[in-house]
PLY file of the C-alpha trace (Angstrom):
ply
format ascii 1.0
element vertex 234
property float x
property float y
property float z
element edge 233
property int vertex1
property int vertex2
end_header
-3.96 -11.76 15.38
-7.19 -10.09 16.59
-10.34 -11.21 14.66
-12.80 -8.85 13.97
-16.01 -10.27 15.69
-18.51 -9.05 13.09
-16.64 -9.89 10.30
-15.82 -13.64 8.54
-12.64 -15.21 10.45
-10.70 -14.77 7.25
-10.82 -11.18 7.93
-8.01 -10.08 10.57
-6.20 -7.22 11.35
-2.41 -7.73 13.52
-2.93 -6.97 17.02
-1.18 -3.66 16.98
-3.33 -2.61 14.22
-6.43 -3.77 15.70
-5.92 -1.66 18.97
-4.67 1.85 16.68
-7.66 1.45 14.43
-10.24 0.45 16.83
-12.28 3.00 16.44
-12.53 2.94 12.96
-12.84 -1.05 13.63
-15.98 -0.84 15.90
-17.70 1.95 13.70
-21.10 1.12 12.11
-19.54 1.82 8.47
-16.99 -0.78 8.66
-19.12 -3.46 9.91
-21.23 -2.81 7.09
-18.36 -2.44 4.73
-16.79 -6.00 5.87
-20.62 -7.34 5.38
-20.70 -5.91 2.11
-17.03 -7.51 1.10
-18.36 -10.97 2.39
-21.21 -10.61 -0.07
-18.93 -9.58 -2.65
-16.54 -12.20 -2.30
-19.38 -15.28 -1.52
-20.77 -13.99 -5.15
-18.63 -13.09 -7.04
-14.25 -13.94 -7.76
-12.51 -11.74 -6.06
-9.17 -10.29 -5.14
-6.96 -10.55 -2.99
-8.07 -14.18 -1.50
-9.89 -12.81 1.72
-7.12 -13.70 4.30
-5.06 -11.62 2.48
-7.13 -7.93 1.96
-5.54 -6.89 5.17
-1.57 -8.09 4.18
-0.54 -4.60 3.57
-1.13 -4.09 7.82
0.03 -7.47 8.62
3.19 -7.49 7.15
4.29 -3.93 8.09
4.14 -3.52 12.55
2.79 -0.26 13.65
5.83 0.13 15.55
8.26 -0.33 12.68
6.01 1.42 10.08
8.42 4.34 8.33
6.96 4.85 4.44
3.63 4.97 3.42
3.03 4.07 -0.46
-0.65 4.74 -1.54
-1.86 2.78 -4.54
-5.61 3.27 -6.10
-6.68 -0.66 -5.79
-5.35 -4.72 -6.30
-4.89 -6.06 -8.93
-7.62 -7.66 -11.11
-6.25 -10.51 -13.04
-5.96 -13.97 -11.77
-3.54 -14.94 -9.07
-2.03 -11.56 -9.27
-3.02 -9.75 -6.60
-1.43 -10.22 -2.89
-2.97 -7.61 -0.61
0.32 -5.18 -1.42
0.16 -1.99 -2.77
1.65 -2.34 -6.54
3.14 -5.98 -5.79
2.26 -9.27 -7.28
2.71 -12.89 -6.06
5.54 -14.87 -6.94
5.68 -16.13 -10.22
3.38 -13.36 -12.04
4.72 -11.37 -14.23
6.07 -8.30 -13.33
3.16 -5.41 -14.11
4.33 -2.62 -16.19
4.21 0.02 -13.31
6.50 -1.91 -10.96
8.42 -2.75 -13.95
8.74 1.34 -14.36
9.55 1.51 -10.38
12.32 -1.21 -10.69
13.94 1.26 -13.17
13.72 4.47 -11.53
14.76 2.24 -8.46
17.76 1.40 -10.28
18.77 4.54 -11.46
18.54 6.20 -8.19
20.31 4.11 -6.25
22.87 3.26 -9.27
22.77 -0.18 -8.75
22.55 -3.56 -10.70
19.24 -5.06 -10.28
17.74 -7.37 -12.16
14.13 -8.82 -10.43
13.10 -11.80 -11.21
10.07 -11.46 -9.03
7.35 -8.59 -8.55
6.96 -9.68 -5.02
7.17 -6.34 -2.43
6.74 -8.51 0.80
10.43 -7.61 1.43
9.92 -3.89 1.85
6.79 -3.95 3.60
8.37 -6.09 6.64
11.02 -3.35 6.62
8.21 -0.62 7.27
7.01 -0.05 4.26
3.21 0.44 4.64
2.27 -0.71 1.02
-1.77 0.72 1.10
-3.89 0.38 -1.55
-7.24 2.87 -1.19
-9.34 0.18 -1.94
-8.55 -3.26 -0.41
-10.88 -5.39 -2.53
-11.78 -5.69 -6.26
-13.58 -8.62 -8.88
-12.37 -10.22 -11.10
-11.11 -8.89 -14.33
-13.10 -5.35 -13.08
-10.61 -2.49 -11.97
-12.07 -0.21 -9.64
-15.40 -2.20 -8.65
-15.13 -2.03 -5.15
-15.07 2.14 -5.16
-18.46 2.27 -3.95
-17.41 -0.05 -1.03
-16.46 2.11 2.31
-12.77 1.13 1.71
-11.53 4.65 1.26
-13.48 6.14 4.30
-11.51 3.24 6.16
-7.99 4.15 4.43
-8.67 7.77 4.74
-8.75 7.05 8.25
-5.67 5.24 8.17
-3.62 8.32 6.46
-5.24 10.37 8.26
-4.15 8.48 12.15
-1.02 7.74 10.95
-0.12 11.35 10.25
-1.67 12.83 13.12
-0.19 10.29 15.80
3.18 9.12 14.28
6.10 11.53 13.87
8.72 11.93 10.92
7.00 9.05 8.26
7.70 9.67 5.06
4.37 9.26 2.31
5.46 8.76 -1.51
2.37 9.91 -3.31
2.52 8.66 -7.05
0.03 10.28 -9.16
-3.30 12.36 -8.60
-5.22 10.30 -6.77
-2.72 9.54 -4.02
-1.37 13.03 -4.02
-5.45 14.34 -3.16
-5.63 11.03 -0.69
-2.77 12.26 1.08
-3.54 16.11 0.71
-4.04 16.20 4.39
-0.70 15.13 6.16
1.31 17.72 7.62
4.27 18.94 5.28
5.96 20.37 8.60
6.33 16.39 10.62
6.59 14.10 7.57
8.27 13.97 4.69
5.71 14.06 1.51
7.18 13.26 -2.01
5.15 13.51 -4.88
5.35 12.76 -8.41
3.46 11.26 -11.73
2.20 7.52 -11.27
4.94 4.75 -12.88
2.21 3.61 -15.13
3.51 3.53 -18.41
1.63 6.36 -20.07
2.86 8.74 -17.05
6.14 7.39 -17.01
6.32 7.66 -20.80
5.25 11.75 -20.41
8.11 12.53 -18.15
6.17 12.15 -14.92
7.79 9.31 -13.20
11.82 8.98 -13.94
14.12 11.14 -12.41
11.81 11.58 -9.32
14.91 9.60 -6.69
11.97 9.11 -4.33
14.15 5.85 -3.30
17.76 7.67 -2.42
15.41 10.56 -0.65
13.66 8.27 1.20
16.31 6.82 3.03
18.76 10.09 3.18
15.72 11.71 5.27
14.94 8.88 7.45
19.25 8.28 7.60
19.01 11.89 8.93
16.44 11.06 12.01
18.04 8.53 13.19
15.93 5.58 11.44
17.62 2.69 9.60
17.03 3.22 5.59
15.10 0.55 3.58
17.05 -1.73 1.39
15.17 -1.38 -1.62
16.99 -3.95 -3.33
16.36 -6.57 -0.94
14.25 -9.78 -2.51
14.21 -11.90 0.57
0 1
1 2
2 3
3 4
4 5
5 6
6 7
7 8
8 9
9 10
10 11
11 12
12 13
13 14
14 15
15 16
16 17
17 18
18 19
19 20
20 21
21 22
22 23
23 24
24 25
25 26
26 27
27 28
28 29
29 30
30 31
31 32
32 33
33 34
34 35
35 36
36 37
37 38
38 39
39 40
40 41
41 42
42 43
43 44
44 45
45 46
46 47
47 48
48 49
49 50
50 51
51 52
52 53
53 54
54 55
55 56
56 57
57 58
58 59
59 60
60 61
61 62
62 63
63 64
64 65
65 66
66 67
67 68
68 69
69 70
70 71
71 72
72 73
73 74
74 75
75 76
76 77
77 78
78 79
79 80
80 81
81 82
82 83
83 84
84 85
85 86
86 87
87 88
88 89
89 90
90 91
91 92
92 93
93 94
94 95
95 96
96 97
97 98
98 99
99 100
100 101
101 102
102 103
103 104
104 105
105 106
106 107
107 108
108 109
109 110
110 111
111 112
112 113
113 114
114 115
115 116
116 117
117 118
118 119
119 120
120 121
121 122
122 123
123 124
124 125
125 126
126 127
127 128
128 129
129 130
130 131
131 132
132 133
133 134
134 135
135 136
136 137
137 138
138 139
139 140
140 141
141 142
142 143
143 144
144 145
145 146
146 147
147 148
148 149
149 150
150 151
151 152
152 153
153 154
154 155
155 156
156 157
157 158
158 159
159 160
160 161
161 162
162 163
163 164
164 165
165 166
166 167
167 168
168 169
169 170
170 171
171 172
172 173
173 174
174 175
175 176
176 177
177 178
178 179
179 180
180 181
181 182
182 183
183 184
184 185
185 186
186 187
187 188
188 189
189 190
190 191
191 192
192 193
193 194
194 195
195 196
196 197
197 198
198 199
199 200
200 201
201 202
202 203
203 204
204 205
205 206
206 207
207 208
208 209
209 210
210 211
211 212
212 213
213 214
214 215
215 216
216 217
217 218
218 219
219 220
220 221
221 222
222 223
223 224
224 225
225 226
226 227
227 228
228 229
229 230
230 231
231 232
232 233
């Protein structure tokens, strides 16, 4: 783990992370932004638990990073929220978008799956970068860190990523991740794009029938990378 000197201990970025984003790590804006989260969190409840904003980089190496899902922000409730991109902790019940992925993940592949558990850990330590744009949020208040630098810091992210990693593959679900990812090059990465699984896109046609999941790992089959196991809860 490298600790980031300005920031409170329970703020860490992987190594490998550390040294890609280092610029964006030593840059005046994020050591006010991680000043400004400290505040946030000393008063006021917030999610994830600080040790955990930066899980969607510490589960998911650099080196083995393949897929790129962008999500808006955590969740808000109680207990939910795990530092994953659309994923809950253990033992919360499964939110109505993943509930909506699980099913077009099931149709796609054509397989029997039945989760018990809304947990995404699994995918993200097969290279699944699971990114929310903002890494913070309070309590009970959906979108309340926006004003925070997190999307200058995620833009950054996207933006790296794309510019210094070859053949990744970005699943942009709904407008906001579709104009976050905007940017990436069509022509070294594979971009797929559809309606967000929330249940009011879903329900309007958006979001079934996309087979992001079977495309996904027939395009990263075809250069040369191992495919994700999608249905693996381990």
């Amino acid at each position: 783990m490298n600790n980031l000197k300005s920031e409170p201990k329970s703020l860490y970025l992987a190594s490998d992370w550390g040294l890609f984003l280092k610029d964006e790590i030593e840059a005046e804006y994020f050591k006010t932004l991680m000043q400004a989260v400290d505040e946030e969190y000393q008063n006021h409840t917030c999610f994830p638990p600080k040790d955990l904003i930066f899980s969607a980089f510490n589960h998911c190496t650099l080196e083995e990073v393949k897929v790129v899902i962008i999500g808006q922000d955590p969740y808000h409730g109680e207990g939910e929220a795990n530092g994953l991109s659309f994923s809950v902790n253990d033992g919360v019940k499964i939110p109505p978008s993943l509930r909506n992925i699980y099913r077009e993940l099931t149709d796609d592949l054509g397989a029997i799956f039945m989760p018990t558990s809304g947990n995404l850990e699994a995918w993200a330590k097969q290279g699944v970068l699971l990114l929310n744009a903002t890494l913070s949020v309070r309590k009970d208040s959906p979108n309340s860190h926006k004003h925070l630098a997190w999307s200058k810091f995620t833009d950054a992210v996207i933006e790296k990523l794309a510019s210094e990693k070859q053949q990744l593959v970005f699943l942009l679900w709904g407008s906001f991740a579709q104009k976050k990812g905007n940017k990436i090059d069509r022509t070294q990465h594979l971009v797929l794009e559809s309606g967000h699984p929330s249940p009011m896109s879903a329900n309007q046609g958006k979001w079934f029938g996309n087979k992001h999941f079977s495309q996904t790992n027939a395009y990263l089959t075809e250069k040369g990378f191992a495919p994700v196991d999608w249905l693996n809860r381990e």
